[in-house]
MARLO-222355 format. One record per residue (C-alpha): residue number from 1; residue in one letter; x, y, z. Coordinates in steps of 0.02 Angstrom, whole numbers, plus 32768, in hexadecimal, padded with zeros to 4 digits. Each point is the difference from the previous one (the first is absolute). Last residue first. Layout:
[r NUM,'A',[X,Y,Z]]
...
END
This chain:
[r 429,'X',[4C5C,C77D,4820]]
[r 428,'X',[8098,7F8B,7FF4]]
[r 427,'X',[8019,7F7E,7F87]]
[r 426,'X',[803B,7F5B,805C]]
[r 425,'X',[80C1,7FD1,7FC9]]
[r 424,'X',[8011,7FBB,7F6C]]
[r 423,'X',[80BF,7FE0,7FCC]]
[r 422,'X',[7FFB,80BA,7FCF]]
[r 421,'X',[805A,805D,7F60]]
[r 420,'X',[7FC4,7F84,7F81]]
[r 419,'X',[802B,8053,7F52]]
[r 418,'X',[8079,7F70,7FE8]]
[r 417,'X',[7FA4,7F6B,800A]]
[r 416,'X',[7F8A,804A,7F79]]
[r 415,'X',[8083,8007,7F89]]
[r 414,'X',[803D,7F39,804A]]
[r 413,'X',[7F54,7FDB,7FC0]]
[r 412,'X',[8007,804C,7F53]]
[r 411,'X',[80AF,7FA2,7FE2]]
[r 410,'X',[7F93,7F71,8036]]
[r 409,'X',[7F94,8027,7F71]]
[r 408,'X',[8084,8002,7F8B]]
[r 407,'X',[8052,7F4D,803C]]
[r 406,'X',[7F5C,7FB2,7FE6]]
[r 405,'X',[7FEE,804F,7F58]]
[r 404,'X',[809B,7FBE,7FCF]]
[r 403,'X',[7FDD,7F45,803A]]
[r 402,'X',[7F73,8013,7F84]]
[r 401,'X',[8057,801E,7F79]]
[r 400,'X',[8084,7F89,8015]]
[r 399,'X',[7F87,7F70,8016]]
[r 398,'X',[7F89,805B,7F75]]
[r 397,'X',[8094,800B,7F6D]]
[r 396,'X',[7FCF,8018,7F56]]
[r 395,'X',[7F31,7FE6,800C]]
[r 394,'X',[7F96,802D,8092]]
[r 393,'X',[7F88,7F8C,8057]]
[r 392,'X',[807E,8010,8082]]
[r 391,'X',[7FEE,809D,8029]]
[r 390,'X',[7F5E,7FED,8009]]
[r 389,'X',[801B,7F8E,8088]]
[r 388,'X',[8065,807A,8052]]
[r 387,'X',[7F82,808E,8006]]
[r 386,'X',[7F7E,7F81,8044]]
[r 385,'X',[8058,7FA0,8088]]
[r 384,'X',[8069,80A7,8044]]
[r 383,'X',[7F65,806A,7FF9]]
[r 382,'X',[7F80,7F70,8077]]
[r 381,'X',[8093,8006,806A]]
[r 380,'X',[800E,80A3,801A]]
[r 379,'X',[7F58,8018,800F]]
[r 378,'X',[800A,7F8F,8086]]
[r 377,'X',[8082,807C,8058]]
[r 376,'X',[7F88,808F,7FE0]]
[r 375,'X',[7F75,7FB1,804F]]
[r 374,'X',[806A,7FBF,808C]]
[r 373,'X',[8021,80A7,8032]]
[r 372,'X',[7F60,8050,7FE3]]
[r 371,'X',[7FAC,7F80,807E]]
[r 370,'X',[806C,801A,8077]]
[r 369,'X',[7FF9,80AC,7FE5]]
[r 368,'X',[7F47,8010,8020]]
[r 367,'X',[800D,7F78,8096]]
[r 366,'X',[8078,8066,8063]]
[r 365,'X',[7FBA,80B4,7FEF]]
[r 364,'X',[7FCD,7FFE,80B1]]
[r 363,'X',[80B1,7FB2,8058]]
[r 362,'X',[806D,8094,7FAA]]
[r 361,'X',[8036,8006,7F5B]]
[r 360,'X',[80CB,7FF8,7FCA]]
[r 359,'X',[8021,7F65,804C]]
[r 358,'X',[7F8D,7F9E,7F84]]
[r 357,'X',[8070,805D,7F5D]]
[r 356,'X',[80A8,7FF6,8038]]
[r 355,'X',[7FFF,7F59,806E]]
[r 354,'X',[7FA5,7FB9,7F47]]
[r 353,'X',[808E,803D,7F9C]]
[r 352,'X',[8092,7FC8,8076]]
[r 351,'X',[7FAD,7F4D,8004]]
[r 350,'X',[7FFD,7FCE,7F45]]
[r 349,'X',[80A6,8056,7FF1]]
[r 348,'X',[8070,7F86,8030]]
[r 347,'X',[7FB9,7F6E,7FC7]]
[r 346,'X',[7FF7,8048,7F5C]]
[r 345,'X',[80A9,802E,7FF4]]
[r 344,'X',[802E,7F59,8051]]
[r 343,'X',[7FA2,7FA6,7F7A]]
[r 342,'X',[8058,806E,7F65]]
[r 341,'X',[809E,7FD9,804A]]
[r 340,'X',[7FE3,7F3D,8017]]
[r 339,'X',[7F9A,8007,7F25]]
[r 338,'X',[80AA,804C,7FDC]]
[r 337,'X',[8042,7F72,7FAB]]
[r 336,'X',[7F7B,7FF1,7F8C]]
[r 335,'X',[8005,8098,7FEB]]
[r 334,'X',[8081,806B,8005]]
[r 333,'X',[7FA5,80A1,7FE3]]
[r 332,'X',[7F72,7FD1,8062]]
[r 331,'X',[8072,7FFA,80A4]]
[r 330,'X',[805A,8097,7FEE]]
[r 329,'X',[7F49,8065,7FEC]]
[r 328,'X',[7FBC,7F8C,808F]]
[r 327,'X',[809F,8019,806B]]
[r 326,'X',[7FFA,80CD,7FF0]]
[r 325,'X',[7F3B,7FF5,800F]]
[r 324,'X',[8024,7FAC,80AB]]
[r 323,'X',[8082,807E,803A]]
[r 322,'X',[7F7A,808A,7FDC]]
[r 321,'X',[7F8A,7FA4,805D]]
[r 320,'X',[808F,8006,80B1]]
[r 319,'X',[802C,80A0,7FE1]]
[r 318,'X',[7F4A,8023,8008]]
[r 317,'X',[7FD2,7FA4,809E]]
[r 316,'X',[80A9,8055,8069]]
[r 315,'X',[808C,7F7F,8026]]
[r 314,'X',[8016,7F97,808A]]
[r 313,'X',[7F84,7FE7,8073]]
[r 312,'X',[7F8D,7FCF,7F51]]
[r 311,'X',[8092,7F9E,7FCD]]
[r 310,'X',[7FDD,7F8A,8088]]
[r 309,'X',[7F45,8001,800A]]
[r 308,'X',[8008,7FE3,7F40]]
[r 307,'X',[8099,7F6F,8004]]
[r 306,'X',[7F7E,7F68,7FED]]
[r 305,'X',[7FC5,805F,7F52]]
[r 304,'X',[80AB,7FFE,7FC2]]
[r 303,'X',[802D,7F60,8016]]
[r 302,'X',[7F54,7FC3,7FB4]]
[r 301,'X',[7FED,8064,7F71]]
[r 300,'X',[80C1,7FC5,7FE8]]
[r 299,'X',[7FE5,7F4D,7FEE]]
[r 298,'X',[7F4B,8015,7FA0]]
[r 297,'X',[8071,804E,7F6D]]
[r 296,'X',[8068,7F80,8017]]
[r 295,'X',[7F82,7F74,7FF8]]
[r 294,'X',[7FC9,8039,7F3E]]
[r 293,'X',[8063,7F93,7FAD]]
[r 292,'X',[7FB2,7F71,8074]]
[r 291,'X',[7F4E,8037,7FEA]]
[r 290,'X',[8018,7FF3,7F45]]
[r 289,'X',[804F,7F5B,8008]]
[r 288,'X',[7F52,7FC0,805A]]
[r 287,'X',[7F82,804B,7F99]]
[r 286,'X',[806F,7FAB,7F60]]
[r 285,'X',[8081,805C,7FA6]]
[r 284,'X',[7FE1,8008,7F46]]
[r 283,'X',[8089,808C,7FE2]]
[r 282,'X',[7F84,8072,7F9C]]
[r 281,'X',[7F59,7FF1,8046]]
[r 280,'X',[801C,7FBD,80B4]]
[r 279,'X',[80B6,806F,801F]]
[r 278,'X',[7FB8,80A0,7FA3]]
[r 277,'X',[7F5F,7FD3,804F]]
[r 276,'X',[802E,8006,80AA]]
[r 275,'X',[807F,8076,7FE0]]
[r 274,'X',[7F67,8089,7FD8]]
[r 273,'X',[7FA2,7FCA,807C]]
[r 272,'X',[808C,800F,808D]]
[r 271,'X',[8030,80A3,7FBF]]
[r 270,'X',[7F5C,8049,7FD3]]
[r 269,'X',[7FC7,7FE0,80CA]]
[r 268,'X',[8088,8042,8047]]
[r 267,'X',[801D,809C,7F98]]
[r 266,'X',[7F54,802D,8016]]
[r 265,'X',[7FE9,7FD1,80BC]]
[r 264,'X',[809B,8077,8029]]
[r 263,'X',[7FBC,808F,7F7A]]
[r 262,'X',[7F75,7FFB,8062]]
[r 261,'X',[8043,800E,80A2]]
[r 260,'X',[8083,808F,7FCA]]
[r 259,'X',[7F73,805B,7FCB]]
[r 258,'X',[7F8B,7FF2,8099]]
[r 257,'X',[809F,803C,8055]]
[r 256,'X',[8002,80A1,7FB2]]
[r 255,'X',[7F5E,8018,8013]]
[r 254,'X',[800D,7FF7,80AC]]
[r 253,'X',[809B,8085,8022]]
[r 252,'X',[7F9B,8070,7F91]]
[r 251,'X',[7F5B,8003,8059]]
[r 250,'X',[7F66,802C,7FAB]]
[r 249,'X',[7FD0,7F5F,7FBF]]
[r 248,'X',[7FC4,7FCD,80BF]]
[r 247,'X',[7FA2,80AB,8026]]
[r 246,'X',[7F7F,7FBC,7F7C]]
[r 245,'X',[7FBE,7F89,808C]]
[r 244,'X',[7FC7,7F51,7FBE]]
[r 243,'X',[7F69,7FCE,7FD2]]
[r 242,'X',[7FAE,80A8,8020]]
[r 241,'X',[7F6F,8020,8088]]
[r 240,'X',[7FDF,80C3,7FEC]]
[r 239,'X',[800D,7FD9,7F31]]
[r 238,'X',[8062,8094,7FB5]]
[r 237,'X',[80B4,7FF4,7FFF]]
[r 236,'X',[7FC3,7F4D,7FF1]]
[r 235,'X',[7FB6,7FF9,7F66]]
[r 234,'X',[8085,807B,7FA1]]
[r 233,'X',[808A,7F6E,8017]]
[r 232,'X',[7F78,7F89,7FAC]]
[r 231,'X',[7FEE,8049,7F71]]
[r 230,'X',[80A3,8028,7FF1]]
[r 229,'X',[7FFB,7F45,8008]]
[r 228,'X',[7F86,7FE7,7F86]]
[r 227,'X',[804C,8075,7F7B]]
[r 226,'X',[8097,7F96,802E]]
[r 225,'X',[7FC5,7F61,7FC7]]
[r 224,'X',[7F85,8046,7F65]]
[r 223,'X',[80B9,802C,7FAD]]
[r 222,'X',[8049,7F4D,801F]]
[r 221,'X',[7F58,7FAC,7FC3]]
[r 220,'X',[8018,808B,7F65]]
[r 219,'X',[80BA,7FEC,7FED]]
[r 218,'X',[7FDA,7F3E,7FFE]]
[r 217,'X',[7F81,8009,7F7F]]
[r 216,'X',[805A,807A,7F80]]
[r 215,'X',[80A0,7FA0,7FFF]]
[r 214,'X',[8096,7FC5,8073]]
[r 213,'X',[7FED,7F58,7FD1]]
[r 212,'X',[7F67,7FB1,7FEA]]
[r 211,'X',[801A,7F4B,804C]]
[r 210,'X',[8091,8004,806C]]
[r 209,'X',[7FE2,80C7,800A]]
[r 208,'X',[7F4A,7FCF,805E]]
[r 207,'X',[805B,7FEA,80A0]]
[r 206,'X',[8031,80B0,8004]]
[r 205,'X',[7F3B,8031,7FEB]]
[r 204,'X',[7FDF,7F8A,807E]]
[r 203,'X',[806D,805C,8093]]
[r 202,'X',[7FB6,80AD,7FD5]]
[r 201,'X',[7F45,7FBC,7FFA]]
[r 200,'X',[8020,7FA1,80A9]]
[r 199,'X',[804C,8086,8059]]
[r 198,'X',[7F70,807F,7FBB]]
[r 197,'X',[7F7F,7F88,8020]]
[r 196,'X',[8036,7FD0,80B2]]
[r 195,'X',[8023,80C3,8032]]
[r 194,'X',[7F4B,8034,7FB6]]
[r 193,'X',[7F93,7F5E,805E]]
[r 192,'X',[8062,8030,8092]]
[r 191,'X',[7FE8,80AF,8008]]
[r 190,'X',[7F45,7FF6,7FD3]]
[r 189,'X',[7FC4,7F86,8083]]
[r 188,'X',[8055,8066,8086]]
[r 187,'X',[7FF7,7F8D,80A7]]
[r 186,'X',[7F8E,806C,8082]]
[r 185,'X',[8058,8002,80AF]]
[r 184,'X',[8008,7FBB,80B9]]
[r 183,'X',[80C1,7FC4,8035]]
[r 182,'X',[7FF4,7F5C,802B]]
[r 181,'X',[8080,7FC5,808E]]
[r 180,'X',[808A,7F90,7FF1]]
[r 179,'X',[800A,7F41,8034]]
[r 178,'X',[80A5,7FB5,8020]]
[r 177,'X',[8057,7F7D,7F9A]]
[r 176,'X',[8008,7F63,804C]]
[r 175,'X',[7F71,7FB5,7FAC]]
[r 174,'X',[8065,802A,7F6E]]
[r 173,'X',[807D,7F50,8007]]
[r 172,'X',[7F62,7F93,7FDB]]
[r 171,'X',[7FE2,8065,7F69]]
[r 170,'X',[8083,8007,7FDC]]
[r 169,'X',[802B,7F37,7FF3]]
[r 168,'X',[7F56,8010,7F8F]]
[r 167,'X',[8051,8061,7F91]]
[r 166,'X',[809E,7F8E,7FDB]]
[r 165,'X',[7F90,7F74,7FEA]]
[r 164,'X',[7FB3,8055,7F6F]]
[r 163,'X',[8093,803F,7FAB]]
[r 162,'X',[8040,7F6D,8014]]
[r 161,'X',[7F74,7FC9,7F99]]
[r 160,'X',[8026,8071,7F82]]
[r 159,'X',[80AC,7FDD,7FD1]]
[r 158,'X',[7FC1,7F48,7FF5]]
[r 157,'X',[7F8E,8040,7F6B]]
[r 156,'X',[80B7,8022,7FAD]]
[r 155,'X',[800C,7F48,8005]]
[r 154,'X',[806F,7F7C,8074]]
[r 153,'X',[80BB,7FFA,7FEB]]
[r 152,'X',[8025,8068,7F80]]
[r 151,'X',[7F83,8092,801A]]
[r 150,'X',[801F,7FDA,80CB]]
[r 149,'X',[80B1,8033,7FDD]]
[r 148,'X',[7FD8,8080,7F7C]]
[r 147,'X',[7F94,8052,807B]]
[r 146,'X',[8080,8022,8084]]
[r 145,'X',[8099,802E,7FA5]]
[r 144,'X',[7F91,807B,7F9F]]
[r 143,'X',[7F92,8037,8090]]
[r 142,'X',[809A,800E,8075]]
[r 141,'X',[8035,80A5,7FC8]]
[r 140,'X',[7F3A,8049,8018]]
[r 139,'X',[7FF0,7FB5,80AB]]
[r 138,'X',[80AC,802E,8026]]
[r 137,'X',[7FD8,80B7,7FD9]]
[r 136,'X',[7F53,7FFE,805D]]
[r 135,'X',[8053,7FA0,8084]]
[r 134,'X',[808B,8082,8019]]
[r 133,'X',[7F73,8085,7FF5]]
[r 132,'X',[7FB6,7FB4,8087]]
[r 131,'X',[808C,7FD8,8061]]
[r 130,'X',[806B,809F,7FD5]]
[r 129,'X',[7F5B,806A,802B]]
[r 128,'X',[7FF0,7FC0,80A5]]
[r 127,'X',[80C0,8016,801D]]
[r 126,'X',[7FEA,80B3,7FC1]]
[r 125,'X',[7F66,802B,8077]]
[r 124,'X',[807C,7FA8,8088]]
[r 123,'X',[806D,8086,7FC5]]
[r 122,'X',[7F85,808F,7FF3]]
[r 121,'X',[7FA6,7FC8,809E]]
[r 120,'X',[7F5E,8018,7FEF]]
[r 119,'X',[7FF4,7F23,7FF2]]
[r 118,'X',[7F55,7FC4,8010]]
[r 117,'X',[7F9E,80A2,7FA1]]
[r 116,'X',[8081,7FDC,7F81]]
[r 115,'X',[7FFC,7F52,7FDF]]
[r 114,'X',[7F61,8006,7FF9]]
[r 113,'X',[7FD5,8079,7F90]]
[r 112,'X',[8075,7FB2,7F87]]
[r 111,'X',[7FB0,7F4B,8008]]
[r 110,'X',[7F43,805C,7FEB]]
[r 109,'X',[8026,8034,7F54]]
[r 108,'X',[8023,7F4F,7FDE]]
[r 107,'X',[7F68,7F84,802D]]
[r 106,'X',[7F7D,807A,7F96]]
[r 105,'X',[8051,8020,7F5A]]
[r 104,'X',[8046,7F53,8015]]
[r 103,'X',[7F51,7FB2,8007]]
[r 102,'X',[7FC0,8061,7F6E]]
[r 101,'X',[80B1,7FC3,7F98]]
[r 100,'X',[7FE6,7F32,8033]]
[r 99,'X',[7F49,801D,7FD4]]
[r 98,'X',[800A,8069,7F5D]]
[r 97,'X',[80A5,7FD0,7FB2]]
[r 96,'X',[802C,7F4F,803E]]
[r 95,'X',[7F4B,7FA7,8019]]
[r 94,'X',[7FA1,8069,7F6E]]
[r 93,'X',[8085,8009,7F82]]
[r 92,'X',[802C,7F33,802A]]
[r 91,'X',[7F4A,7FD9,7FD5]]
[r 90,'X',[8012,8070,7F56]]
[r 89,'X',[8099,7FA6,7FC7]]
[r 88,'X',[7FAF,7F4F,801E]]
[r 87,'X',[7FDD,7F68,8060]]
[r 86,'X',[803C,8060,80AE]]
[r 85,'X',[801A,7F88,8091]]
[r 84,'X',[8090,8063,8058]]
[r 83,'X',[7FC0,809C,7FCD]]
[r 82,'X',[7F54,7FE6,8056]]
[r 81,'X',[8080,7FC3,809E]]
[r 80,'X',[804C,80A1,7FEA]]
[r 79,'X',[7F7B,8084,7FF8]]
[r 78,'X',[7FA1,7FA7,809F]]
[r 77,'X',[80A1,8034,8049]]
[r 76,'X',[8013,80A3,7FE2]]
[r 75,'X',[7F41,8015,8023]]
[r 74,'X',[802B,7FAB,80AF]]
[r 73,'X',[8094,8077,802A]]
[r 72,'X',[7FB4,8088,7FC5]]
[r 71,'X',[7F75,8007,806D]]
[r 70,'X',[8098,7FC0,8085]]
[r 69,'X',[8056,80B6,7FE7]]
[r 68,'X',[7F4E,8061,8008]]
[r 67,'X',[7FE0,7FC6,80A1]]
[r 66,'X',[809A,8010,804C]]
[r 65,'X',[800A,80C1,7FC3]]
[r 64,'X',[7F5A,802E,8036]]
[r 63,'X',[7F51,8009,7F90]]
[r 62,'X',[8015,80C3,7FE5]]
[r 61,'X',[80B8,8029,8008]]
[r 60,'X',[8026,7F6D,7FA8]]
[r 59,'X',[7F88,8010,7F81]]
[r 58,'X',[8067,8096,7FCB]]
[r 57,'X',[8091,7F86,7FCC]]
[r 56,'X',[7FA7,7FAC,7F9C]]
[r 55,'X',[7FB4,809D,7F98]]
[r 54,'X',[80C7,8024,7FE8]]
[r 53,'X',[8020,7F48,7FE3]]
[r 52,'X',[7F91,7FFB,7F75]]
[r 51,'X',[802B,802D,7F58]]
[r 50,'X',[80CC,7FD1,802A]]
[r 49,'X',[7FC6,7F46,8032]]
[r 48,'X',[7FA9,7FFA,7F75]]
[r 47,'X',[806E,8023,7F93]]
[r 46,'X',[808A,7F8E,805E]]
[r 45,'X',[7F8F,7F6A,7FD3]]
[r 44,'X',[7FD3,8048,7F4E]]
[r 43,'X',[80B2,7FFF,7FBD]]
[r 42,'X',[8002,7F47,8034]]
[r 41,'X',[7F7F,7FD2,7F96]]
[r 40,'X',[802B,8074,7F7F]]
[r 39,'X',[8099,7F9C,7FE9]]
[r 38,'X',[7FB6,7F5B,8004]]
[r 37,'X',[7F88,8038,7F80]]
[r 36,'X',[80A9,803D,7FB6]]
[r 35,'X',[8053,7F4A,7FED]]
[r 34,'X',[7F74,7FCE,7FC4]]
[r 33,'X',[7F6D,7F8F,801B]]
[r 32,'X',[7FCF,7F56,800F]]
[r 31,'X',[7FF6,7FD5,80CC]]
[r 30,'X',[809B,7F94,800B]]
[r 29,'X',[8059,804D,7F69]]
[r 28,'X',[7FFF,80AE,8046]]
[r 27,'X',[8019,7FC9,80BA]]
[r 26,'X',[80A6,7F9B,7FDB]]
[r 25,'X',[8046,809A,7F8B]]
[r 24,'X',[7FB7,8072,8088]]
[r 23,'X',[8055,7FAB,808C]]
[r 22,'X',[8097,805C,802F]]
[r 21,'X',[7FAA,808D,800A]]
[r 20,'X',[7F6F,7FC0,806D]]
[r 19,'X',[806C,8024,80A1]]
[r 18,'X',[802C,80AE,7FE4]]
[r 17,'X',[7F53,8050,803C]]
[r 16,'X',[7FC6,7F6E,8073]]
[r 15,'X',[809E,8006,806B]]
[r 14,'X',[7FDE,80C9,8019]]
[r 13,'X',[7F51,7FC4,803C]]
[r 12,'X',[803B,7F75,8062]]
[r 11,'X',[808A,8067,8059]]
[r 10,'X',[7FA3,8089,803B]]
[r 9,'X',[7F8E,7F94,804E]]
[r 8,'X',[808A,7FA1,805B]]
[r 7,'X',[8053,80BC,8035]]
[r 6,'X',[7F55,7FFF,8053]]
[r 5,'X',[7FEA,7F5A,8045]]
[r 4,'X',[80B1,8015,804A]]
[r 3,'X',[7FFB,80BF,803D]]
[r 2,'X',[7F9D,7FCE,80A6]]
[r 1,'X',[8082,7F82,8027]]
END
């Protein structure tokens, strides 16, 4: 019962990344702007999310894990009723983006540490996992199905408001969720505002190739990016109170499955946008038909997912991810028929990469890579939106183009897949 409100949580926010998909031709005419306002909209959800879940996640450790998961709860959903009744564009940026992403960047890093400070048990750690990440996954599968329902049948604002009622059934649920003590400690001003700008900076200068193209402006936001993030990864080799610990980028076994979790979130998220306007856009499906072609996909996230603790006892974590890239790749290929492999690939990796990467650091270092773990997966996301949508800006062939560069990047993930030797055991020494 204690996992509920938090595999709910997890849930909401994946729900809220794929849901508005199937909407942007409905939300672009509704509030007067374009297909790629709608675009950047979404693009800047997941951005934000990525900018600040590591700072969010060090809040933890200083204002308490409970505490910091129902802050975000209520900014979360303050963001999604102000979404629900937006007038404009700009409104929408403000509810969706910045308050719905803020409050995730503080209501999810917690989720992980949870989970594993409540189950140390590497296969009760793994069911854990499988229900969060499961809901994560289904969350994120659903969001098409989902949203073009209510789309249809109500409005896209409707999305919102369960949104909103969906958050405040957490909140109830989370008074069951114990307290945790506050560990004493100076929050590093620098290393957050330097990680957010260089994540953000990175992430908009992809986002800028649906207007510029890959020119001189978005080499040069791309280019300032990761000057600020070296930056940053010189800050807190030398900073007594860093953001995060240095030691965490230092492990190969870790790094390793960072990568596969971002190339997970990428592939994810570009393949549901990028069908969800190749089936809007060029087939005419409505919000509703668009959810439905995309239900198998959701099908085998959700098979998949509900196996983790099973598979888990089963097979070794990085068999288990490199099985899932296998699928995705397979799946991708044949689309649209594929959309039930590439789900269960998904599905079944989602879980092996985050058992590899949380089970690998002990109890202390929890909330740092938390909170770099679901950074990188959100950047991910934020990648898979904006590379494939300017994609398909392109001219020739952007569906086909696009559904290529999914396939080589998950190619790139089932490489990293490979070169894990450990399923994440704790480091020693």
């Amino acid at each position: 019962m204690k996992i509920l409100p938090l595999a709910l949580a997890q849930f909401i926010a994946s729900y809220a990344a794929t849901n508005m998909n199937v909407a942007i031709s409905t939300i672009a005419h509704d509030l007067g702007t374009t297909i790629t306002g709608v675009q950047t909209v979404i693009t800047m959800f997941t951005l934000v999310m990525a900018a600040l879940m590591v700072p969010g996640s060090k809040l933890t450790d200083l204002w308490g894990r409970r505490r910091c998961f129902a802050l975000g709860l209520s900014i979360y959903g303050a963001g999604a009723l102000i979404a629900a009744l937006a007038p404009g564009p700009g409104v929408l940026l403000v509810g969706y983006a910045v308050l719905e992403g803020v409050g995730s960047a503080l209501m999810i890093p917690p989720i992980y540490i949870l989970v594993t400070a409540l189950a140390p048990d590497p296969t009760a750690r793994a069911r854990g996992f499988g229900a969060v990440s499961g809901a994560g996954g289904l969350g994120a599968a659903a969001g098409p199905l989902l949203g073009g329902l209510i789309t249809t049948t109500f409005s896209w604002r409707a999305s919102f408001i369960l949104q909103v009622l969906v958050v405040l059934l957490i909140i109830v649920l989370a008074r069951n969720i114990p307290r945790t003590a506050v560990q004493p400690g100076e929050f590093d001003l620098l290393g957050a505002f330097l990680s957010g700008a260089g994540l953000f900076l990175v992430v908009l200068g992809v986002l800028r190739t649906n207007v510029n193209g890959w020119h001189a402006t978005t080499w040069l936001l791309i280019g300032a990016g990761l000057a600020t993030l070296a930056l940053f990864a010189w800050h807190i080799t030398r900073t007594p109170n860093p953001l995060c610990e240095p030691e965490l980028f230092r492990d190969r076994t870790s790094n390793l499955g960072l990568g596969t979790q971002l190339v997970q979130w990428l592939v994810l998220q570009g393949t549901f946008f990028v069908l969800s306007v190749h089936l809007q856009q060029e087939q005419h499906l409505s919000a509703i038909e668009t959810g439905v072609a995309l239900l198998p996909a959701t099908a085998g996230m959700l098979v998949t997912s509900a196996l983790a603790g099973r598979l888990a006892k089963r097979y070794a974590q990085r068999t288990l991810i490199r099985a899932g890239f296998v699928l995705t790749i397979a799946g991708t290929l044949q689309q649209p028929v594929g959309l039930f492999l590439l789900g269960a690939g998904i599905g079944i990796m989602l879980t092996a990469s985050v058992n590899v990467v949380q089970s690998r650091w002990p109890d202390a270092d929890q909330a740092d890579v938390s909170g770099v773990s679901r950074a990188v997966s959100n950047l991910g996301s934020s990648f898979g939106t904006a590379l494939v949508g300017s994609v398909l800006t392109g001219a020739g062939h952007p569906y086909r183009a696009a559904l290529t560069l999914l396939v080589l990047f998950s190619v790139v993930g089932l490489v990293f897949a490979l070169f894990i030797r450990s399923d994440g055991e704790p480091r020693r020494g």
